[in-house]
C-alpha positions as CSV (number, residue, x, y, z in Angstrom):
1,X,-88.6,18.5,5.0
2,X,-85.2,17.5,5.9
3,X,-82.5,18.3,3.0
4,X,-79.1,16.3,3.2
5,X,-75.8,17.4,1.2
6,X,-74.2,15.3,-0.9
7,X,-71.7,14.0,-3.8
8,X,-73.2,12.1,-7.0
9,X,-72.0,10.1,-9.9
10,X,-73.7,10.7,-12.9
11,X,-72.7,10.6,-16.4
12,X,-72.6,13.8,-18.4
13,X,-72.6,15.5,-22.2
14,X,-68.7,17.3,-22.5
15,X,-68.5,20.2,-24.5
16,X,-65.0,20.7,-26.2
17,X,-63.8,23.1,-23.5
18,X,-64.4,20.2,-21.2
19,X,-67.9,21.5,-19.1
20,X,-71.0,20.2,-18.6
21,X,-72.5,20.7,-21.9
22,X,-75.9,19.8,-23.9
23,X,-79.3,20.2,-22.5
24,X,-77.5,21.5,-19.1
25,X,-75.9,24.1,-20.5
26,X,-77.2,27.8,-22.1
27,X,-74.2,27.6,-24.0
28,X,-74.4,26.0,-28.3
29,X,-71.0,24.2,-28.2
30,X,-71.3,20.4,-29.6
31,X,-70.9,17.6,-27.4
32,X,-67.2,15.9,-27.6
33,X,-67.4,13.1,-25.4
34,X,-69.7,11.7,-22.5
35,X,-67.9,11.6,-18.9
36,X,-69.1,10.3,-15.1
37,X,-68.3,12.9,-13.1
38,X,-68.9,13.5,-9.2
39,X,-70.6,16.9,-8.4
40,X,-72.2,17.9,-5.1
41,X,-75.4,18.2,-4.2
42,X,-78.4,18.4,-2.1
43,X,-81.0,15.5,-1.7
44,X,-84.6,16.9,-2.3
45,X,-86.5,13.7,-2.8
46,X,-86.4,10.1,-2.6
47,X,-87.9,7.2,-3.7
48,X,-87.2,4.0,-1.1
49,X,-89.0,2.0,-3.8
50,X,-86.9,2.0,-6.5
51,X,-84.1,3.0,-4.9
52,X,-83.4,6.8,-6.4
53,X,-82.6,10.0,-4.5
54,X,-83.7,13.4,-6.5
55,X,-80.6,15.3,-6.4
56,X,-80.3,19.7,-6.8
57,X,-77.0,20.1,-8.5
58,X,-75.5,23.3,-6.1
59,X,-73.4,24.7,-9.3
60,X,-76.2,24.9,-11.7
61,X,-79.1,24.4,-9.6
62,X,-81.0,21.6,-12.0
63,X,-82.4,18.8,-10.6
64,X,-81.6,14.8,-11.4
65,X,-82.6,11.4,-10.2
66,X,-79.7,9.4,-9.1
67,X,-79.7,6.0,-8.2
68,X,-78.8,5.6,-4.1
69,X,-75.5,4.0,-5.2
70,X,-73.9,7.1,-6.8
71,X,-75.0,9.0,-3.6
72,X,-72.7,9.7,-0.9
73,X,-74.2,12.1,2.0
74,X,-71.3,14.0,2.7
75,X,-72.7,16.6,6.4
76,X,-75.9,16.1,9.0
77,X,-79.4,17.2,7.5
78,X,-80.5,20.8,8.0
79,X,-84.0,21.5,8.3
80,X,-85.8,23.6,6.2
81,X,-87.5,26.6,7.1
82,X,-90.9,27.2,5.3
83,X,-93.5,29.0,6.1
């Protein structure tokens, strides 16, 4: 499989110190505000159908479908190596 790097939109939970918080976070902090931000990436999957690419977060390593709009490939695929 071919992986590609990349930079997504996607809307978030905010804790009151201003990271990702809620159900992404190990952290009990309530959630202040919801916020799009733009995170990089790796593509893992995608869907031509309905238009998604499944995205691996490279900060905290959780994994999200994102719709091929808020997905900008940002370096050349690199191949992976599995045995």
């Amino acid at each position: 499989m071919t992986e590609y790097n990349c930079t997504y939109k996607k809307v978030f939970p905010i804790d009151e110190y201003g990271r990702i918080g809620g159900m992404y976070s190990l952290v009990d902090v309530p959630v202040m505000e919801h916020k799009e931000m733009v995170r990089s990436g790796i593509i893992v999957a995608k869907n031509e159908e309905e238009q998604w690419y499944k995205v691996r977060d490279t900060e905290k390593n959780f994994e999200e479908w994102v719709p091929m709009n808020d997905v900008t490939i940002v370096e050349n695929p690199r191949k992976l190596l599995h045995g």
